[in-house]
C-alpha positions as CSV (number, residue, x, y, z in Angstrom):
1,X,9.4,1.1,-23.1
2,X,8.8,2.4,-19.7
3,X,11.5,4.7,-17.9
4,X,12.9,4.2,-14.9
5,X,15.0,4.9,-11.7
6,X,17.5,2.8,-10.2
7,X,15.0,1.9,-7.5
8,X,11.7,2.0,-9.1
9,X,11.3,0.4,-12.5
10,X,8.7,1.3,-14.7
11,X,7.3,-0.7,-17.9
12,X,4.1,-0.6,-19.4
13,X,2.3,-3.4,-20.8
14,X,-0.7,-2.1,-23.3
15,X,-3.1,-0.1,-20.4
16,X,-1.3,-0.9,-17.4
17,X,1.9,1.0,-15.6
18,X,4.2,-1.5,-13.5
19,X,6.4,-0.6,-11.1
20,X,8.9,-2.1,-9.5
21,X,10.3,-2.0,-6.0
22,X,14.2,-2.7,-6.9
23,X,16.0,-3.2,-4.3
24,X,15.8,-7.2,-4.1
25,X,19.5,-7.2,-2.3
26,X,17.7,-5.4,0.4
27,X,14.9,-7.2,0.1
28,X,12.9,-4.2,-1.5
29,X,13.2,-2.0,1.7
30,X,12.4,1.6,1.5
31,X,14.7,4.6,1.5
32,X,13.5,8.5,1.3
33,X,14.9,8.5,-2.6
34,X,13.0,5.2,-3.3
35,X,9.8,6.5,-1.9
36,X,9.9,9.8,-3.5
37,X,10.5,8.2,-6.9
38,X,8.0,5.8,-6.1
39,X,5.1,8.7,-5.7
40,X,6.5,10.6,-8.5
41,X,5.8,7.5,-10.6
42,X,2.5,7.4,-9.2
43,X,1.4,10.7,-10.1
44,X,3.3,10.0,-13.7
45,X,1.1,7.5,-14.3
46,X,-1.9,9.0,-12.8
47,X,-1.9,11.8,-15.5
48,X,-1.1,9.6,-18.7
49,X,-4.3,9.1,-20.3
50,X,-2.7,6.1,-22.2
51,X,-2.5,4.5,-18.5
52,X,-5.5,2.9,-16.8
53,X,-4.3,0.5,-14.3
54,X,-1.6,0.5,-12.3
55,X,0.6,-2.6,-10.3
56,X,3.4,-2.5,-7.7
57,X,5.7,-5.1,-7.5
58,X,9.2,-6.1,-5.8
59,X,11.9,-7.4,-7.5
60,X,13.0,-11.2,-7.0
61,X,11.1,-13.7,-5.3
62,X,12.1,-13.2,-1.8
63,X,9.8,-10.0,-0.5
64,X,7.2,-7.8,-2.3
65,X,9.2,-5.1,1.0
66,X,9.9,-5.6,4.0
67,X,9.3,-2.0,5.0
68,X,11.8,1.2,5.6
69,X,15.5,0.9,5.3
70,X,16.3,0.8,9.2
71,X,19.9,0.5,8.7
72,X,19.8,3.8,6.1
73,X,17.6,5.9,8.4
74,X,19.2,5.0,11.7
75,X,21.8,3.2,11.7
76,X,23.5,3.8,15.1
77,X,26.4,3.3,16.8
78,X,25.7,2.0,20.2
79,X,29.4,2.3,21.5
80,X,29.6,6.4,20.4
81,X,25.6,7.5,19.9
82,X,26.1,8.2,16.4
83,X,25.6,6.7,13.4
84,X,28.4,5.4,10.9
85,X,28.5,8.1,8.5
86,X,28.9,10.6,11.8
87,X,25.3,11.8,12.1
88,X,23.9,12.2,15.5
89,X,21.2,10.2,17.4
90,X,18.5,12.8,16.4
91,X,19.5,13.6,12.9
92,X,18.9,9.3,12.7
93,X,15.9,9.8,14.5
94,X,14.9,12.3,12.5
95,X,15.9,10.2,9.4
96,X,13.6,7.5,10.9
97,X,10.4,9.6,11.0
98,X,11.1,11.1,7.4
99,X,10.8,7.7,6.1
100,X,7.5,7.0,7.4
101,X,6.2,10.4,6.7
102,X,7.3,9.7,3.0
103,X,5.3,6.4,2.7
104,X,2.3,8.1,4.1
105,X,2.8,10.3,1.4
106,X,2.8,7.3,-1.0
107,X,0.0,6.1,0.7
108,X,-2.3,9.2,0.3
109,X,-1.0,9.3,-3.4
110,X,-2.3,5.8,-3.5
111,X,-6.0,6.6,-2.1
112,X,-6.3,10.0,-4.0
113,X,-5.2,8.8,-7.8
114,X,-8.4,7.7,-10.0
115,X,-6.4,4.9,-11.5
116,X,-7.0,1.3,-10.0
117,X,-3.8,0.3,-7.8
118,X,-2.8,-3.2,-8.0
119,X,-0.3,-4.8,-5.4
120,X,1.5,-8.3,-7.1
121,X,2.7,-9.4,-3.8
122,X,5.6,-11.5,-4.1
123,X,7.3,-12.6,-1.1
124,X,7.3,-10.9,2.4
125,X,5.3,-7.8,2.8
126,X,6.4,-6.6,6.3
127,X,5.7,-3.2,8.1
128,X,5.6,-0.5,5.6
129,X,5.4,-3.3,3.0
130,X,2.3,-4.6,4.4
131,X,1.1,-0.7,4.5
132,X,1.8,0.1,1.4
133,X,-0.3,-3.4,0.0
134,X,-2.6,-2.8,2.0
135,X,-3.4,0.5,0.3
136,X,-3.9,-0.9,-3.0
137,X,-6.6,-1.3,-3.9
138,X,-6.4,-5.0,-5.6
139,X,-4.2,-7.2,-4.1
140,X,-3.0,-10.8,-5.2
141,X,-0.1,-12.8,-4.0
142,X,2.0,-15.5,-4.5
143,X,2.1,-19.2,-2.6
144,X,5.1,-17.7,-0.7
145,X,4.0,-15.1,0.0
146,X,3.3,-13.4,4.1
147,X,2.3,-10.3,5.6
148,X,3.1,-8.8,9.2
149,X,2.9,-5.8,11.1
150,X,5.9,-6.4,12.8
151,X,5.8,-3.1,14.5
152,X,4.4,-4.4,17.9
153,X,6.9,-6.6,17.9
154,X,9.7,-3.8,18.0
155,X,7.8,-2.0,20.5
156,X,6.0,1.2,18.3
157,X,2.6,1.1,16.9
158,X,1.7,-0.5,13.8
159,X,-0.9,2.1,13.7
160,X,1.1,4.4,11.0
161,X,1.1,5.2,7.4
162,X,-2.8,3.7,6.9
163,X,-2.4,0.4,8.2
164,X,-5.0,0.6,11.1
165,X,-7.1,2.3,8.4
166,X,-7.1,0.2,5.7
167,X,-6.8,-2.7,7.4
168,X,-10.0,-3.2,9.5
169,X,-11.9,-2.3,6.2
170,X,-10.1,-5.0,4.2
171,X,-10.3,-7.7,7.0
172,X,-12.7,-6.7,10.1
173,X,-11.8,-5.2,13.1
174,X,-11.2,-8.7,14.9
175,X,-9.3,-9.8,12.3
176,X,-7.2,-6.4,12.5
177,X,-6.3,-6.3,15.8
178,X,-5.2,-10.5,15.9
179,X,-2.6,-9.1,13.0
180,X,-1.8,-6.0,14.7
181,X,-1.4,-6.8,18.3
182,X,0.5,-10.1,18.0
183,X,2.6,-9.1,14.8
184,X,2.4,-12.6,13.5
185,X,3.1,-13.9,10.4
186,X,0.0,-14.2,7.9
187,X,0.3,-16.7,5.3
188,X,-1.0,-16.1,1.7
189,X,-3.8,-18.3,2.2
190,X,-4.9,-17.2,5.3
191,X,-4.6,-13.6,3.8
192,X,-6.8,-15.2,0.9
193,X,-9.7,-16.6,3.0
194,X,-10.2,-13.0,4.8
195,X,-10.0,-11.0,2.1
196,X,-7.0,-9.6,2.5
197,X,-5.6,-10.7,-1.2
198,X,-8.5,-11.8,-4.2
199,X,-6.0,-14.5,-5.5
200,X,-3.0,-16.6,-4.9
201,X,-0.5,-17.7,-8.0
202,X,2.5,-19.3,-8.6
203,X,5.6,-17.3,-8.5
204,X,5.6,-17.7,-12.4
205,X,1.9,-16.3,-13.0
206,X,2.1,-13.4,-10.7
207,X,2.8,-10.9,-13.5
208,X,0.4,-12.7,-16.2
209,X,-2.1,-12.6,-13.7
210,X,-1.6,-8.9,-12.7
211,X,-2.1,-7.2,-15.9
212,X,-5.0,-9.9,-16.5
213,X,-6.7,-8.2,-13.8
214,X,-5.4,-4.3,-14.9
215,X,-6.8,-5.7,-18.1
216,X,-10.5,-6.2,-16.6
217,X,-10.0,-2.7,-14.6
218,X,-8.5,-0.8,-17.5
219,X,-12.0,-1.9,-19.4
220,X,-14.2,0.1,-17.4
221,X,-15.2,3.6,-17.9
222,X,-12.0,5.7,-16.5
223,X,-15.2,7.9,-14.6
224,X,-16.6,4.7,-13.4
225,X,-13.1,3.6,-11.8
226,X,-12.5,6.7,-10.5
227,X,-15.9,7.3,-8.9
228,X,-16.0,3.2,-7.8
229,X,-12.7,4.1,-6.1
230,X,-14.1,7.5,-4.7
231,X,-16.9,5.7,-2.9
232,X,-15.2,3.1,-1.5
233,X,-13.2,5.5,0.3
234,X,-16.0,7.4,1.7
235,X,-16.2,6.7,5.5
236,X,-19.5,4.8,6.6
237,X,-19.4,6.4,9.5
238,X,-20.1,10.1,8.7
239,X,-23.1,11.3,10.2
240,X,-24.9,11.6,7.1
241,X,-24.2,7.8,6.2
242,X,-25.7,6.6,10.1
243,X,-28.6,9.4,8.7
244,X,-29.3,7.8,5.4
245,X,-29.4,4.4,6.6
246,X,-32.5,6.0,9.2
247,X,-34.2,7.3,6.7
248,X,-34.2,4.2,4.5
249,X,-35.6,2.3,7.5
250,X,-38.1,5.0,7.9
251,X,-38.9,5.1,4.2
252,X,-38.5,9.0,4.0
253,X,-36.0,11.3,2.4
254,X,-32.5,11.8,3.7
255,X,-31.2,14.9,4.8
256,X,-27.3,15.2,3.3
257,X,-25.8,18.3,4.8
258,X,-23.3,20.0,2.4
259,X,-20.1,19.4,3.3
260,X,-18.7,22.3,2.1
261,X,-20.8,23.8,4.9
262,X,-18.7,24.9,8.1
């Protein structure tokens, strides 16, 4: 049996940790408490050596999230400035920008844990919801499911919380900025046929066919994961990456500066 928090549940199923975005009546939107549980249970996992795979899910059918809890971080008053629980337009502001500083947090947690990260996308994955899939590092969806920036569309960038990182290295920089500068919504089989998600399921299999691939993961070397995972995030546009692809051409030795080296 797994533990759990009234907005993240956990259960593990042989190798692999799920957890659960619960807040399906909101339609799994984040709030600081949510997110904070959410990279505790990261970490948790992370450090279990009976874990070796890890998926995030949302509760219900609806949305996998549809990003941060406006209406909980600022939810103002346009008549008096304030919000309804009294606080003042900063202190919502303020609220505002906590949340997405949290889910970067989640984020990084996401990209620096040696386990493989699976998003079951079920539903609408909007804003920080799309983020936080997009951080995974495995990704299938449901038939229903869609995935948006939506940020343009409210007049900020979409460019927050790993989103304009991640996102061009998933799907190419063309395919990036379509998504990002016209906020449209992205079906699961378009998301399928760029490489956003591996796989779309039925509703019914998403779960069967998420531990099926933490299964697969969860068989590999827990070094070879981590390292695979390590790799992947290296940037390929270091200098010593553009150097080592020169000196292939040139069929002589690279020179790799240390980068421990000021």
């Amino acid at each position: 049996m797994g533990t759990q928090t009234t907005d993240i549940l956990t259960q593990r199923y042989g190798p692999t940790e799920v957890l659960t975005l619960n807040r399906p009546e909101s339609l799994n939107t984040f709030t600081s408490d949510m997110l904070d549980h959410l990279s505790w249970s990261l970490r948790s996992a992370a450090t279990d050596p009976g874990c070796r795979a890890i998926v995030v899910t949302g509760a219900g059918d609806r949305a996998f999230c549809a990003g941060v809890d406006v209406k909980a971080a600022a939810a103002l008053d346009a008549s008096s400035g304030s919000s309804e629980d009294g606080t003042t337009v900063d202190d919502a502001l303020t609220g505002f920008e906590h949340l997405h500083l949290s889910l970067s947090h989640v984020v990084r947690t996401i990209h620096s844990i040696p386990l493989p990260v699976i998003a079951a996308v079920n539903g609408d994955a909007v804003g920080g919801g799309f983020a936080l899939a997009a951080a995974a590092d495995l990704r299938i969806a449901t038939s229903n499911a869609t995935f948006s920036d939506g940020f343009v569309n409210q007049g900020i960038s979409g460019c927050e919380m790993g989103l304009s990182y991640f996102l061009p290295k998933l799907v190419g920089a063309s395919v990036a900025f379509d998504w990002m500068l016209t906020g449209r919504r992205v079906d699961a089989d378009e998301a399928c046929q760029v490489g956003l998600v591996s796989r779309v399921v039925d509703n019914s299999e998403l779960l069967t066919a998420a531990l099926e691939l933490g299964e697969m993961t969860a068989a590999n070397a827990p070094r070879a994961n981590s390292t695979a995972k390590e790799v992947m995030a290296t940037d390929p546009h270091l200098d010593d990456a553009d150097g080592a692809r020169q000196s292939f051409l040139e069929k002589r030795r690279p020179y790799l500066s240390d980068p421990e080296t000021p």
